[in-house]
N, C-alpha and C positions, 0 to 999 in steps of 0.2 A: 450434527445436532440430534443425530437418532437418542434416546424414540421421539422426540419433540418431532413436531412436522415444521418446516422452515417458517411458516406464516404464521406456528405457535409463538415458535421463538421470535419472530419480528411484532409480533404484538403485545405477549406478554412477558419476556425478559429482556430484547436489546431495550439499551438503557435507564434499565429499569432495577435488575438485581442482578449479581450474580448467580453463573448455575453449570453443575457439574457432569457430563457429561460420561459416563463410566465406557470403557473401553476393554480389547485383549491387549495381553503382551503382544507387542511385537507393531501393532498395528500402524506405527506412521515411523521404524526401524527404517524402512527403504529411504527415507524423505534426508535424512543426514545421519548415515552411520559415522561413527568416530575415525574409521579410516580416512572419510571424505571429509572430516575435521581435521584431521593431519595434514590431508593435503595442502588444504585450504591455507594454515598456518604457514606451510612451508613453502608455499609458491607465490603468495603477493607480499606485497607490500604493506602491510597494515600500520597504521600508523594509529596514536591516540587524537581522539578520543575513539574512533570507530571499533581500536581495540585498547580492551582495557582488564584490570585485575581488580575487583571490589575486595574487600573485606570489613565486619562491621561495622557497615554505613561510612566505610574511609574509601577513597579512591587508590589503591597501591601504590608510589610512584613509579612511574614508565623508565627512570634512567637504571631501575634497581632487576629490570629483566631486560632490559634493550640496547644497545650500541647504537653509534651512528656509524656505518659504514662508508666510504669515501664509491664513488662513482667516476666513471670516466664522464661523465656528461650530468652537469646539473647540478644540486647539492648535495650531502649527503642521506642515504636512504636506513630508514629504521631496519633493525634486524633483532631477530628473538635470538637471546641466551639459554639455549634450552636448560642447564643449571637452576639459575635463580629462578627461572622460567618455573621450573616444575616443582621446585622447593614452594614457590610460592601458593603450588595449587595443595600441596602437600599439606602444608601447615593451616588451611581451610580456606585460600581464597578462590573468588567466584571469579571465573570466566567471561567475557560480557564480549559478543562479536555484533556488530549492527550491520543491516542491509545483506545478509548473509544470502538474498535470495539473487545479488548480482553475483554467485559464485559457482550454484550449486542447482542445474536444470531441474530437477524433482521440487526444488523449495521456489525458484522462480514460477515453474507452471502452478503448482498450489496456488501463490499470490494472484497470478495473472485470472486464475479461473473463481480465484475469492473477490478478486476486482470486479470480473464481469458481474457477478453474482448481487454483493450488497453497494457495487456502484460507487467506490470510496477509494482511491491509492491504497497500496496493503504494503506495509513495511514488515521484516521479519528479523528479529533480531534473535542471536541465541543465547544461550547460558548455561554453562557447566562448572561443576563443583562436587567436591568429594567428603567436604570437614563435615563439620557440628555446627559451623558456626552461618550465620546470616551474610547475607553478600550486602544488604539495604535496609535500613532501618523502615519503622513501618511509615508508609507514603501512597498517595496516589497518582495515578496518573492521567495525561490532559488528552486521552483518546482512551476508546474504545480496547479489549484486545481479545483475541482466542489463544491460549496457552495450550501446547502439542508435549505430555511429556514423551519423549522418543525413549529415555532410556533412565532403567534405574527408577527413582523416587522423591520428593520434598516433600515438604510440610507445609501446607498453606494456611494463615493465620486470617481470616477474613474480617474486616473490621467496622463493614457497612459504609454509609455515606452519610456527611456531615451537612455540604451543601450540594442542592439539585443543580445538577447542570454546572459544575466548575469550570473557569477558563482558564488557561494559559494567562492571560491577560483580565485580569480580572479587577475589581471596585473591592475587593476584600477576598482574604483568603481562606478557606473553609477551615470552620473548629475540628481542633483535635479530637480524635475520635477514643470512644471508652475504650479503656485500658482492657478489658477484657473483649475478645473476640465477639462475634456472632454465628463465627463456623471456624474449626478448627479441623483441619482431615489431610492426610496423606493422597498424594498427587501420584498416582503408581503409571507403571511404564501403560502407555496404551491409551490413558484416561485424557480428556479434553475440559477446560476450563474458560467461561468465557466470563469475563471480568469487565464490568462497563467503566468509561469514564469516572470520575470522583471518587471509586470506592476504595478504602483504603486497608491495606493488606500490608504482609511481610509474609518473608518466603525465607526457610533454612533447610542447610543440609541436614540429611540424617548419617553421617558419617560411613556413608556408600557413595558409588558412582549416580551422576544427575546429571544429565542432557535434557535442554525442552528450549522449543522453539514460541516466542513471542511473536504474533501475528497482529499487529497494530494497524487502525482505521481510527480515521474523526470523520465522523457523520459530520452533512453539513449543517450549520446551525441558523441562526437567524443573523448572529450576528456578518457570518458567510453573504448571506443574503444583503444587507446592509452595504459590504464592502461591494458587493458586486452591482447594486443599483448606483454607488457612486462612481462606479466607471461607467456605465451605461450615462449617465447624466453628461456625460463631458462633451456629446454631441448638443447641446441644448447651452446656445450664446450665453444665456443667462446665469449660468452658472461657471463659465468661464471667466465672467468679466469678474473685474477687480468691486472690491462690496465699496462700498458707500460711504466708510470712515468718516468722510469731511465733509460728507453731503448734510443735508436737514431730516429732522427728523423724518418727515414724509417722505421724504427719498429713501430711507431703508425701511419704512413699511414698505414702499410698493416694489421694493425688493425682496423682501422677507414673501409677498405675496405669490410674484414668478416663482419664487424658488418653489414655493409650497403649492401652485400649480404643476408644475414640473413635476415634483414628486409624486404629487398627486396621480398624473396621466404617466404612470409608470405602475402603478399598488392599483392593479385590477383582478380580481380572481383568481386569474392565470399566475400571476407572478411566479409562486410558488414553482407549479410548472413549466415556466419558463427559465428561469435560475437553474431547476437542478438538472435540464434539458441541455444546456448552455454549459452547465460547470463539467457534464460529461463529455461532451462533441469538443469539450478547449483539454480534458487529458492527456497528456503525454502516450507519445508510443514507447512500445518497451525496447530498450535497446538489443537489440539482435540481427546478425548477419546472416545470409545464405555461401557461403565460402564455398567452391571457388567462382559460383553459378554468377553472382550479385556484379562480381569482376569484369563481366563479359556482357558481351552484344545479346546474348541466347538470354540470359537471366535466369530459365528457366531448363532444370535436363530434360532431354527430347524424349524420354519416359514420362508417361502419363501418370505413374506408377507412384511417381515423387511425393509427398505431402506437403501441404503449406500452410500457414497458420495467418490470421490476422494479428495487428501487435498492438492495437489499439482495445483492449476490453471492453471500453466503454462507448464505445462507434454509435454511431443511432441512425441510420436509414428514414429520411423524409418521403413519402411518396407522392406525387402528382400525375395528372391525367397519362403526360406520356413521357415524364422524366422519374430518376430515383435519384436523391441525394445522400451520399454518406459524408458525414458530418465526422469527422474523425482530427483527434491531433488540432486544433483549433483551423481546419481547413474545412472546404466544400470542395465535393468533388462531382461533379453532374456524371449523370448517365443517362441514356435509353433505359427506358423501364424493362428490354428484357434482359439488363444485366441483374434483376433482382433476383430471381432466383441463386445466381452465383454468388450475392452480398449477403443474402439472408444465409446462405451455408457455412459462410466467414465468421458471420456476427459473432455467435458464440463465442469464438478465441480459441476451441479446439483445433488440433492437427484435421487437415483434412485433405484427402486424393484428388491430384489434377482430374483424373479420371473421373471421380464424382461428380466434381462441378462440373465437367463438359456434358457429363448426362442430365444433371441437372440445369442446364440451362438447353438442352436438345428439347425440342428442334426449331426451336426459335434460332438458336445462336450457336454458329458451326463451332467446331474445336478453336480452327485459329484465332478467330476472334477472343475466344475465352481465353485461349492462352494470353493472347494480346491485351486484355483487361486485369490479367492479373501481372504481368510486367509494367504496366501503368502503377499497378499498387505498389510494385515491389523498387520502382524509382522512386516514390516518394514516400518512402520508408514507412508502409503502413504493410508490407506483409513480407514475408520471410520466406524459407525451407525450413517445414518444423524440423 
């Protein structure tokens, strides 16, 4: 976000405008060189739609670069024709790979550490293309995103926003936006682009090589809020029972009343803070193993030396008199308050040394113990071997 200072850009551009952040060559090269795009092609399984070929706002068909191949077990499994494969990129179609950060550890920790940060799941999709021609017609989309171009260049066509705040699910769809842009500018290797909800864009090759990594987030919104007090509601009879249909009038007022009590003693103040306290502590952990250590009775190597990571970004530590709770993966997990010094070291999400934590929790809390609270984590899949 340089030179923006992050609390700039949280108040005066997320979802507000777009804004372009200029960069060096080379600068986010480490995150997915095209070698590690090779790989990637060549070692899973990708199937449509997670992998696909745009061109001029058309979808390529998938039978026209891909075989089914036969398997000893199961159905058959999709396979790239590298041929029409590459013919296809040739003649100017776009590249589209989604979730790319289950493949590729430099684009996972990016999301994980963009999680902890703006508090939101972070999906990463990539995009490569070599033509002239557009991979999408101009469109917006129903989250938030940061654009990383890694290699090469595009054209970005900015086209502003028609309705505030768009859904996925929406009471009407937002008008077409003027024909003529509001920002037109080349996206060069190194530069960062952070494009809010609604606004609507198109993106083309300039008939060079284009790599850039899609970094997508939905902030929560109100209507988030909404769904989540109606599961919160489901402890409360009233709102369980069957409505009134046949009853008398007066019978579904003084139903219509509970419910709007209920509600009522839910919408205080807090809410707000308790919602997006709630929708973090229920996050998913990230899927990750410690191999061969996770296998075994130890869990952990008898080197101090080791690093280990939290897998939950969005963890949230409760404190009380003489307990700490982390709230992680939709669980509670109680402690003695002096395992906080070793929770607070975790929180973050970065790699961090057995060895730290033990100093960091000395001299309250000997070694074994710490090692023993951190195999507690690593059973209930909230920590790793970074």
């Amino acid at each position: 976000m340089a030179p923006l200072e992050v609390s700039q850009f949280l108040s005066s551009v997320q979802g507000q405008a777009h804004h372009r952040f200029p960069g060096t060559a080379g600068r986010f090269a480490a995150l997915m060189p095209w070698s590690t795009l090779n790989t990637v092609l060549r070692h899973h399984r990708l199937e449509f739609p997670r992998l696909r070929l745009a061109m001029a706002g058309d979808v390529v068909p998938t039978h026209t670069y891909t075989e089914m191949a036969p398997a000893k077990r199961g159905g058959p499994i999709p396979r790239l024709l590298s041929a029409p494969f590459g013919e296809h990129l040739r003649n100017g179609a776009t590249l589209v790979l989604d979730a790319v950060q289950e493949f590729v550890d430099p684009v996972a920790d990016l999301a994980a550490r963009l999680e902890h940060d703006l508090r939101e799941r972070v999906q990463v999709n990539l995009y490569a293309g070599w033509g002239k021609t557009h991979g999408f017609d101009v469109h917006w989309d129903d989250h938030d995103a940061f654009i990383l171009q890694i290699s090469g260049r595009k054209r970005w066509r900015v086209h502003g926003t028609t309705r505030p705040a768009p859904l996925y699910r929406d009471v009407e769809p937002p008008q077409q936006p003027p024909a003529e842009p509001v920002a037109d500018f080349m996206l060069e290797d190194g530069d960062a682009l952070y494009v809010p909800r609604g606004c609507w864009h198109d993106v083309s090759a300039v008939g060079e090589e284009s790599l850039h990594l899609t970094l997508g987030f939905n902030p929560a919104n109100g209507i988030d809020l909404v769904n989540w007090l109606a599961d919160q509601l489901r402890v409360n009879e009233a709102f369980r029972r069957d409505l009134p249909r046949f009853g008398s009038s007066e019978d579904r007022f003084q139903r219509a009343a509970e419910l709007r009590a209920g509600i009522n003693e839910l919408l205080t103040p807090e809410v707000v803070d308790r919602f997006l306290a709630d929708r973090d502590a229920q996050a998913p952990a990230l899927p990750r193993l410690g191999l061969p250590w996770v296998a075994t009775s130890d869990l952990l190597p008898p080197d101090d030396t080791a690093e280990v990571r939290l897998l939950t970004p969005r963890a949230l530590l409760d404190r009380a008199d003489r307990t700490v709770t982390l709230l992680a993966a939709g669980s509670r997990f109680v402690f003695a308050l002096a395992a906080e010094p070793v929770l607070s070291a975790l929180l973050p999400g970065r790699s961090v040394p057995v060895s730290a934590l033990v100093e960091a929790a000395a001299p309250a809390v000997d070694r074994v113990t710490v090692r023993a609270l951190l195999g507690e984590l690593i059973t209930q899949g909230l920590l790793s071997l970074a």
